[in-house]
PQR file of N, CA, C, O and H, with PARSE charges and radii, in Angstrom:
ATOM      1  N   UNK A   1       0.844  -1.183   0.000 -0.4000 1.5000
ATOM      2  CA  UNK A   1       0.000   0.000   0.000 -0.0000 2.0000
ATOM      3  C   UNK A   1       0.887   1.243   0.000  0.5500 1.7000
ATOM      4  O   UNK A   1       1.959   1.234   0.604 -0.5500 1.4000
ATOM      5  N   UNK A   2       0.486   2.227  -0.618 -0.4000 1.5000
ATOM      6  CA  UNK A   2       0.969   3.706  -1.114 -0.0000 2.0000
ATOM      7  C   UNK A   2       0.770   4.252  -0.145  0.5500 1.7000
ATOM      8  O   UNK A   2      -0.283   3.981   0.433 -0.5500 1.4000
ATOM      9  H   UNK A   2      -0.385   2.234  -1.108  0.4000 1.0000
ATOM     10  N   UNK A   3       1.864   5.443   0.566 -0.4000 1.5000
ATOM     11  CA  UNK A   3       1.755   6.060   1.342 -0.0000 2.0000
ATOM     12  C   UNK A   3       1.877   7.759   0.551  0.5500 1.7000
ATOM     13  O   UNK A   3       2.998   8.246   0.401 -0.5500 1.4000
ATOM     14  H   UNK A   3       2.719   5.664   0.096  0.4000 1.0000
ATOM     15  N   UNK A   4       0.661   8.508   0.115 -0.4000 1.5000
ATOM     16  CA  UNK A   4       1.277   9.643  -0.652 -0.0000 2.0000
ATOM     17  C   UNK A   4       0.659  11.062   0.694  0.5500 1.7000
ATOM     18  O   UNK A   4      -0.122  11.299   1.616 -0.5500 1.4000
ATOM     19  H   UNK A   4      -0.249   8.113   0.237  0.4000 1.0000
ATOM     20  N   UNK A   5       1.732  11.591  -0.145 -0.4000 1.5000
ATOM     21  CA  UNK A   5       1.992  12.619   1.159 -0.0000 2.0000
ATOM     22  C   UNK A   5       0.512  13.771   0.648  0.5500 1.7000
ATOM     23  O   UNK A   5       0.120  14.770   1.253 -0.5500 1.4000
ATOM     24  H   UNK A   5       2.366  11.398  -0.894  0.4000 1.0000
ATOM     25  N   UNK A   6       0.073  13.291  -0.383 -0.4000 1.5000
ATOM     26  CA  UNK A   6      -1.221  14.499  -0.221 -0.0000 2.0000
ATOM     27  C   UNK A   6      -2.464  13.667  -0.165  0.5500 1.7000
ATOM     28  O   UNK A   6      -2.640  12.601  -0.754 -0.5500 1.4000
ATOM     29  H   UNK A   6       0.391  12.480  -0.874  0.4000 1.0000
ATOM     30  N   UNK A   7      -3.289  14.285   0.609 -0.4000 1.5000
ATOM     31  CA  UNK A   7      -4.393  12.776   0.887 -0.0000 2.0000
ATOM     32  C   UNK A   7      -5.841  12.452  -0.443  0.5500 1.7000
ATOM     33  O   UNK A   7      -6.637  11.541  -0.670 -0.5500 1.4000
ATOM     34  H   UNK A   7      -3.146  15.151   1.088  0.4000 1.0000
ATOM     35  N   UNK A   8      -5.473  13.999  -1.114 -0.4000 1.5000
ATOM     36  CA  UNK A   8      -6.527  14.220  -2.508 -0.0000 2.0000
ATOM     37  C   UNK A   8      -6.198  12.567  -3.114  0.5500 1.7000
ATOM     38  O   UNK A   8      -7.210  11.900  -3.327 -0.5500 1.4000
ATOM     39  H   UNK A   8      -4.826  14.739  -0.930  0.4000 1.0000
ATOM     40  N   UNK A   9      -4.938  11.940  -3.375 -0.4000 1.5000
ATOM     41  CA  UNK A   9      -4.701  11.508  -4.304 -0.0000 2.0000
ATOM     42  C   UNK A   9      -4.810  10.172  -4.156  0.5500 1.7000
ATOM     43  O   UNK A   9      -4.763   9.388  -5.104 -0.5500 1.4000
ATOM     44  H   UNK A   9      -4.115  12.481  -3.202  0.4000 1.0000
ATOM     45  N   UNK A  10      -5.017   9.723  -2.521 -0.4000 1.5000
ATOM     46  CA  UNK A  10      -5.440   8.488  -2.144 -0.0000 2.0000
ATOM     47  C   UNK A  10      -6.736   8.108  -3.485  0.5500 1.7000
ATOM     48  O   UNK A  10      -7.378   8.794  -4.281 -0.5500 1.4000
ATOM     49  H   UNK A  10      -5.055  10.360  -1.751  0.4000 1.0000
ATOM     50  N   UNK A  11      -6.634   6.572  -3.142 -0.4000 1.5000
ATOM     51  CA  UNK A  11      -7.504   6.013  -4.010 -0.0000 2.0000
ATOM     52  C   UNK A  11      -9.352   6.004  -3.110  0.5500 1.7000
ATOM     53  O   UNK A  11      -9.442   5.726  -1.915 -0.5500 1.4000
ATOM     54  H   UNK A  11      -6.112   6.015  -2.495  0.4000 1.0000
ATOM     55  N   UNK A  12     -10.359   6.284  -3.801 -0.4000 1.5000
ATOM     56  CA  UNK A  12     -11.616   5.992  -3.501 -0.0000 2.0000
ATOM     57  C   UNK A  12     -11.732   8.156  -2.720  0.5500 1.7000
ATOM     58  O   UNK A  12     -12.816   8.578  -2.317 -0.5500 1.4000
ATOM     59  H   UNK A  12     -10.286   6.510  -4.773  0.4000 1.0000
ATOM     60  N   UNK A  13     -10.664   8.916  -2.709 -0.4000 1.5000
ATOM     61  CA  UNK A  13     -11.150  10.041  -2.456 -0.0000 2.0000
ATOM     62  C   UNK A  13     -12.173  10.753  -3.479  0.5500 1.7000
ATOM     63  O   UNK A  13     -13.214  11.285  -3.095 -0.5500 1.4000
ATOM     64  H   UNK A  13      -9.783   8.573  -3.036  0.4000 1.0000
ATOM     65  N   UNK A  14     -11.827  10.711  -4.608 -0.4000 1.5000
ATOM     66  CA  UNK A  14     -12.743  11.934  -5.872 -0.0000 2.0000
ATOM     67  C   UNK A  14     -13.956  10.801  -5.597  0.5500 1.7000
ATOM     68  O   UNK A  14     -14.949  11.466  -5.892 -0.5500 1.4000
ATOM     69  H   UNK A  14     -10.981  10.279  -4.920  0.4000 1.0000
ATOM     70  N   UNK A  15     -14.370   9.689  -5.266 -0.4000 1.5000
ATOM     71  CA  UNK A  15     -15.740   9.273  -5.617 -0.0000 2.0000
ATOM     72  C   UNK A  15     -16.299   9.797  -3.925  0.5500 1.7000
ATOM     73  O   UNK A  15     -17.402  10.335  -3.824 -0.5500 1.4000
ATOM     74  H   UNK A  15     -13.563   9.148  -5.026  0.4000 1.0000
ATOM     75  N   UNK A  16     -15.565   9.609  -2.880 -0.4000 1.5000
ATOM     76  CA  UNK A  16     -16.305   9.978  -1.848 -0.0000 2.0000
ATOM     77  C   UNK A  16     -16.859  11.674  -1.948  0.5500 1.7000
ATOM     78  O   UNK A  16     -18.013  12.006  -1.679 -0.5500 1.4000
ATOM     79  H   UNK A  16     -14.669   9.172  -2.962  0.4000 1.0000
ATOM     80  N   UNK A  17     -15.664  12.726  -2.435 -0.4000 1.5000
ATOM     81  CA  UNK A  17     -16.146  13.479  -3.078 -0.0000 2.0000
ATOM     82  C   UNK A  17     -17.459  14.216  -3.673  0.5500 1.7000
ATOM     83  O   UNK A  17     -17.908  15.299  -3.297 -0.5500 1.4000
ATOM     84  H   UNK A  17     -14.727  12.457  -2.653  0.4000 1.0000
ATOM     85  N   UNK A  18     -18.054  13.237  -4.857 -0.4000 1.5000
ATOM     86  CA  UNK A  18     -18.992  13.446  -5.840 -0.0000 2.0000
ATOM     87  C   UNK A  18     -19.961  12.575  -4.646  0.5500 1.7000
ATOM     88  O   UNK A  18     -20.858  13.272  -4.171 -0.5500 1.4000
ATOM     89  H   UNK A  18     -17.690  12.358  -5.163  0.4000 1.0000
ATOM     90  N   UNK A  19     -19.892  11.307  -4.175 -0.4000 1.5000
ATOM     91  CA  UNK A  19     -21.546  10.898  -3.205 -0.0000 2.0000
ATOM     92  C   UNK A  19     -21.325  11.715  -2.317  0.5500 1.7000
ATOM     93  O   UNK A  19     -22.185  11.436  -1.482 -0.5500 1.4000
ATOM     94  H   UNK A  19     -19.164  10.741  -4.561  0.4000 1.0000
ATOM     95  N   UNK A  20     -20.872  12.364  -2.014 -0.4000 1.5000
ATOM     96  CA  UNK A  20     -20.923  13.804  -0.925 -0.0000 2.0000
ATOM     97  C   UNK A  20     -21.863  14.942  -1.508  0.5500 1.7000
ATOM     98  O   UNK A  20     -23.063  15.142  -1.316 -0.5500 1.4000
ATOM     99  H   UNK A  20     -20.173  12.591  -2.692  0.4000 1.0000
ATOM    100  N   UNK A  21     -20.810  15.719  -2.386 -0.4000 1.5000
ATOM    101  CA  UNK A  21     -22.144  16.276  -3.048 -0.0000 2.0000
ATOM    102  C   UNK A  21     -23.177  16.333  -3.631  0.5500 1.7000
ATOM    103  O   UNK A  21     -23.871  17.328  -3.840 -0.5500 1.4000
ATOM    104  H   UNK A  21     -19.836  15.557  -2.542  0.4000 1.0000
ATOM    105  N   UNK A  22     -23.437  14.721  -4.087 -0.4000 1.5000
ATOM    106  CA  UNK A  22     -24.755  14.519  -4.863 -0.0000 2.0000
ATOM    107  C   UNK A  22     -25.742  14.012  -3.525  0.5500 1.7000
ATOM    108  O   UNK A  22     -26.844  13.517  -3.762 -0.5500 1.4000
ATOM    109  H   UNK A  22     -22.874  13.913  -3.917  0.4000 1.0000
ATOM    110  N   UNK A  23     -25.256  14.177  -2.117 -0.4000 1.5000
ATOM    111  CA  UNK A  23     -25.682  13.682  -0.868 -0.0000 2.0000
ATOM    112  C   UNK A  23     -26.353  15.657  -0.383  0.5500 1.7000
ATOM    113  O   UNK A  23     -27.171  15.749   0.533 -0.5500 1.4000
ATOM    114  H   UNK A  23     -24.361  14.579  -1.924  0.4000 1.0000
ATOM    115  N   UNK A  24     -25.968  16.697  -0.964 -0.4000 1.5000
ATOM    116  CA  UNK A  24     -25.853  17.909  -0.308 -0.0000 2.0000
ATOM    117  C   UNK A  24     -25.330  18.341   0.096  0.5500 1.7000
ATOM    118  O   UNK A  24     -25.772  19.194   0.866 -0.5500 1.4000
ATOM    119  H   UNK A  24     -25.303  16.622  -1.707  0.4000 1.0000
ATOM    120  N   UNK A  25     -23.636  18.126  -0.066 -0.4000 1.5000
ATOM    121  CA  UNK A  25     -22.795  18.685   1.767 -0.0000 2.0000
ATOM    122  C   UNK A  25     -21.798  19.769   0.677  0.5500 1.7000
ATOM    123  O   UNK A  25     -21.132  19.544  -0.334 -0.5500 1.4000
ATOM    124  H   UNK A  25     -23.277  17.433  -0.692  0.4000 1.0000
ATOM    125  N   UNK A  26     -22.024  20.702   1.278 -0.4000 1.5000
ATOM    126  CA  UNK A  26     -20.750  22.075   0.723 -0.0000 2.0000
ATOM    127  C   UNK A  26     -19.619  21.267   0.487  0.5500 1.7000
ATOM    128  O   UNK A  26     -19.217  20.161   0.846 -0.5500 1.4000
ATOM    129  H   UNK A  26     -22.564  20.885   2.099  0.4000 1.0000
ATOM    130  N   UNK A  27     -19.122  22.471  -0.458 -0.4000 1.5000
ATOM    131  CA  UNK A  27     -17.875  22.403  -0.850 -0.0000 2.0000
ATOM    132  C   UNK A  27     -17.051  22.283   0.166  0.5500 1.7000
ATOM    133  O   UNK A  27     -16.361  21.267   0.087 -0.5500 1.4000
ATOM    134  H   UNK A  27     -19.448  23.370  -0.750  0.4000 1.0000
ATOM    135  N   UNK A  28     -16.784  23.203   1.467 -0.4000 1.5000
ATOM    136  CA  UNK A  28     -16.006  23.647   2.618 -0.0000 2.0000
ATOM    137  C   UNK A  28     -16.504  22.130   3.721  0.5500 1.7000
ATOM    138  O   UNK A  28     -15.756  21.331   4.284 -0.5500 1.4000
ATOM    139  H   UNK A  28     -17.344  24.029   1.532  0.4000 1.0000
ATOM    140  N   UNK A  29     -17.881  22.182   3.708 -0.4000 1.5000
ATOM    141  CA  UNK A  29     -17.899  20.984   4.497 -0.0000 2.0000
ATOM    142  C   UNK A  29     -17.012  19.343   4.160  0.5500 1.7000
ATOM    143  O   UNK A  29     -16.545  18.570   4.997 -0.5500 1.4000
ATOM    144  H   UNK A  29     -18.489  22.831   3.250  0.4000 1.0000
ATOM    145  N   UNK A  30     -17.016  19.233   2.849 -0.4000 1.5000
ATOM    146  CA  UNK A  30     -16.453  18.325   1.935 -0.0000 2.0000
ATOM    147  C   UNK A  30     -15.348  17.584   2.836  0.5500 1.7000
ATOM    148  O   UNK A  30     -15.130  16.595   3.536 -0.5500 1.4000
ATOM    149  H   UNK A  30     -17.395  19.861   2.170  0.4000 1.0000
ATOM    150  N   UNK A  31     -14.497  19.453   2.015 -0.4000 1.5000
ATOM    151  CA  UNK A  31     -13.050  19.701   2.236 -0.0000 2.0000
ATOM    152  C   UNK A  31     -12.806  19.277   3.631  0.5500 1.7000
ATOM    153  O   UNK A  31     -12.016  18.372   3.898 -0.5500 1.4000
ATOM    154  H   UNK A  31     -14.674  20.256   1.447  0.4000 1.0000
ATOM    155  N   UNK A  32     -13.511  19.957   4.564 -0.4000 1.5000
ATOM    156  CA  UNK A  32     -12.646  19.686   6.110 -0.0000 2.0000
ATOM    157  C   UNK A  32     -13.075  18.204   6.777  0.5500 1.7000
ATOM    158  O   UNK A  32     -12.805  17.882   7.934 -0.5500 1.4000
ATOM    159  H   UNK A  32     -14.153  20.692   4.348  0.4000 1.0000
ATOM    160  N   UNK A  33     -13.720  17.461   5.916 -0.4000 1.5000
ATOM    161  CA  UNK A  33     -14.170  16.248   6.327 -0.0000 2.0000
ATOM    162  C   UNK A  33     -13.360  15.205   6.244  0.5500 1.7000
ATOM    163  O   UNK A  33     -13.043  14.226   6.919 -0.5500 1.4000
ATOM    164  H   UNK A  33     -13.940  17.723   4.976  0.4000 1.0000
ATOM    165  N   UNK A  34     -12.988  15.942   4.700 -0.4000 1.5000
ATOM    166  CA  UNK A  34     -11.699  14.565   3.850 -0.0000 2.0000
ATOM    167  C   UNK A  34     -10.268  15.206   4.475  0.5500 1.7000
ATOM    168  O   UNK A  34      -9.156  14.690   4.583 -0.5500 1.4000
ATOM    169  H   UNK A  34     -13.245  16.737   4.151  0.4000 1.0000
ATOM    170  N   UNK A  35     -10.723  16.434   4.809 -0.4000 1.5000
ATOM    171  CA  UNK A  35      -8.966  17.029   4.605 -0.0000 2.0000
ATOM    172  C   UNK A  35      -8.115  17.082   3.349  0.5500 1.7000
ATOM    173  O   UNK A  35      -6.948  16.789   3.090 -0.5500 1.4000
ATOM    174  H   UNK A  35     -11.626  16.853   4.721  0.4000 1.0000
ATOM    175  N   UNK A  36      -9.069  17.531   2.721 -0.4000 1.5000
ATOM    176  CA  UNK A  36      -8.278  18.191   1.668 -0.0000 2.0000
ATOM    177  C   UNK A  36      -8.406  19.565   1.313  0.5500 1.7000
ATOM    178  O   UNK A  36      -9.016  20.239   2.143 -0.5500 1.4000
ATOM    179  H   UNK A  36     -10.017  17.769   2.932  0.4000 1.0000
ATOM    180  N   UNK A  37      -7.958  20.208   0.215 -0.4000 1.5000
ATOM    181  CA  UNK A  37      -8.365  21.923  -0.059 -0.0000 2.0000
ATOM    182  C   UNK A  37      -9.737  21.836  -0.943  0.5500 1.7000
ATOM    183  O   UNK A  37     -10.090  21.083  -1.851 -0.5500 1.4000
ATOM    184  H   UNK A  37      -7.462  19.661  -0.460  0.4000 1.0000
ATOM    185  N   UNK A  38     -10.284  22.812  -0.356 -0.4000 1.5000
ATOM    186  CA  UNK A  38     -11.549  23.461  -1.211 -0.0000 2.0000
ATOM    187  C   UNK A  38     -11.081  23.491  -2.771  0.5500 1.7000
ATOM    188  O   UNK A  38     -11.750  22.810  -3.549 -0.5500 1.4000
ATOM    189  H   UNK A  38      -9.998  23.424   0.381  0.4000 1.0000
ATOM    190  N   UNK A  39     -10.475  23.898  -3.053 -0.4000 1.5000
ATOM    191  CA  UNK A  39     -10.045  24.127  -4.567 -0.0000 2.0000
ATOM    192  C   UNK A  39      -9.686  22.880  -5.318  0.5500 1.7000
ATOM    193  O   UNK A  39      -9.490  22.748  -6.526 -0.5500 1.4000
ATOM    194  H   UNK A  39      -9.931  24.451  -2.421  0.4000 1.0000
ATOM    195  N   UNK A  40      -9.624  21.646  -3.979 -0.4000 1.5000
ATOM    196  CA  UNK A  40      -9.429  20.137  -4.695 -0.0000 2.0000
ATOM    197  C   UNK A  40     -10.583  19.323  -4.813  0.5500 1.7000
ATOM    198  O   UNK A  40     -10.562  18.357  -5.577 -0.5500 1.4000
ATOM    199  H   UNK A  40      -9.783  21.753  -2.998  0.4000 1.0000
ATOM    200  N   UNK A  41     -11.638  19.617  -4.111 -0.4000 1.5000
ATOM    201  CA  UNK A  41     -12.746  19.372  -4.163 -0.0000 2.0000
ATOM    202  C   UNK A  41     -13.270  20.489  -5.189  0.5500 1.7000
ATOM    203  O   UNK A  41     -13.156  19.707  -6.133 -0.5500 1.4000
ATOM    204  H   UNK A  41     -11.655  20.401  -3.491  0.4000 1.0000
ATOM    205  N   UNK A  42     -13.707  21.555  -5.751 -0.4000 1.5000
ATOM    206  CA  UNK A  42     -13.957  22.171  -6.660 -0.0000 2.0000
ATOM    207  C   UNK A  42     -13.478  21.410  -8.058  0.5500 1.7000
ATOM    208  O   UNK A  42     -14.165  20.888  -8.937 -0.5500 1.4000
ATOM    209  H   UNK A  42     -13.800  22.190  -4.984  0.4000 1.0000
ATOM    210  N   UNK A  43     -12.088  21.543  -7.934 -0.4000 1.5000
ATOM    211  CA  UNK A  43     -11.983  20.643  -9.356 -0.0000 2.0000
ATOM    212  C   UNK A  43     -12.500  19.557  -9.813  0.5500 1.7000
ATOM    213  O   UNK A  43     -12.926  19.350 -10.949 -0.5500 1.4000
ATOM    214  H   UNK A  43     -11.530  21.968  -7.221  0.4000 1.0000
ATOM    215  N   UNK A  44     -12.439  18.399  -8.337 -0.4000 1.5000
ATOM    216  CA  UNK A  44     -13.217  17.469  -8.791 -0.0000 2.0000
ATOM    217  C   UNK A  44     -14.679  17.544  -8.872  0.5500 1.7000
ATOM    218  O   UNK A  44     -15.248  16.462  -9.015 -0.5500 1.4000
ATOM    219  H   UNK A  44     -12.093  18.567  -7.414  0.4000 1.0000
ATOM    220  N   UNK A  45     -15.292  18.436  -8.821 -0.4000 1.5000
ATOM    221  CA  UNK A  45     -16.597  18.252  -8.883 -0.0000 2.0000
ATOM    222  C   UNK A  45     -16.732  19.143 -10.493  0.5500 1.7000
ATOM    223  O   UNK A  45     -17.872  19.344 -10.914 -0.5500 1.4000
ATOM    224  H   UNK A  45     -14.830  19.315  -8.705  0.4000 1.0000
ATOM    225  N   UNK A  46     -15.715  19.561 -11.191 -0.4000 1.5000
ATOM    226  CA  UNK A  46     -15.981  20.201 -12.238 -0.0000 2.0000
ATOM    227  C   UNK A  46     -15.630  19.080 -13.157  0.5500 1.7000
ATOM    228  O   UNK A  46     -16.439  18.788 -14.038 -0.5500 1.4000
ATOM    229  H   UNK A  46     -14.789  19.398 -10.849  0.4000 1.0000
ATOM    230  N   UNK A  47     -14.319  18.307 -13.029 -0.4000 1.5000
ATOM    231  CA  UNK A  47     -13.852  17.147 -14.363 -0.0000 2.0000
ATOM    232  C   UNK A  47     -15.213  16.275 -14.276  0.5500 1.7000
ATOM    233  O   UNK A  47     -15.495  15.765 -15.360 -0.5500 1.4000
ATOM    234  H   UNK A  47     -13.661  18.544 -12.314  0.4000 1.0000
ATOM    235  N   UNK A  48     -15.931  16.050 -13.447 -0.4000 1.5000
ATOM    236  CA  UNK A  48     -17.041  15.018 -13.526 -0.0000 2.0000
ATOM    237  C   UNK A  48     -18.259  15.346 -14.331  0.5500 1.7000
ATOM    238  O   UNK A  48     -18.806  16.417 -14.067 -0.5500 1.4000
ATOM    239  H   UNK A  48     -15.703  16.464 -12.566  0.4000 1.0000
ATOM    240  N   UNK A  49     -18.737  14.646 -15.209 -0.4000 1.5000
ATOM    241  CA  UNK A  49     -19.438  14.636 -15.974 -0.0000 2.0000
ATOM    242  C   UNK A  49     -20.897  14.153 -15.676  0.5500 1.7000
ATOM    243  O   UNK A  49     -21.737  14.137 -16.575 -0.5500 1.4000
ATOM    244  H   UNK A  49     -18.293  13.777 -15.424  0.4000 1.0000
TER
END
């Protein structure tokens, strides 16, 4: 198992992500849940189709 020093990039983060917001929860709420940046959660909710 991968130990990466930024936690965005762990595996199964961008899908917890997207059932987050398709669940209702802010952007900021997201972020401080997963611990990641607002602006990393923003992106991923923009590449998704």
């Amino acid at each position: 198992m991968l130990n990466y020093c930024y936690k965005a990039y762990e595996q199964g983060i961008k899908k917890q992500v997207v059932e987050m917001a398709m669940n209702g929860r802010g952007i900021r709420d997201i972020a401080r849940v997963l611990h990641i940046n607002k602006n990393t959660v923003i992106a991923t909710l923009k590449k998704r189709k």
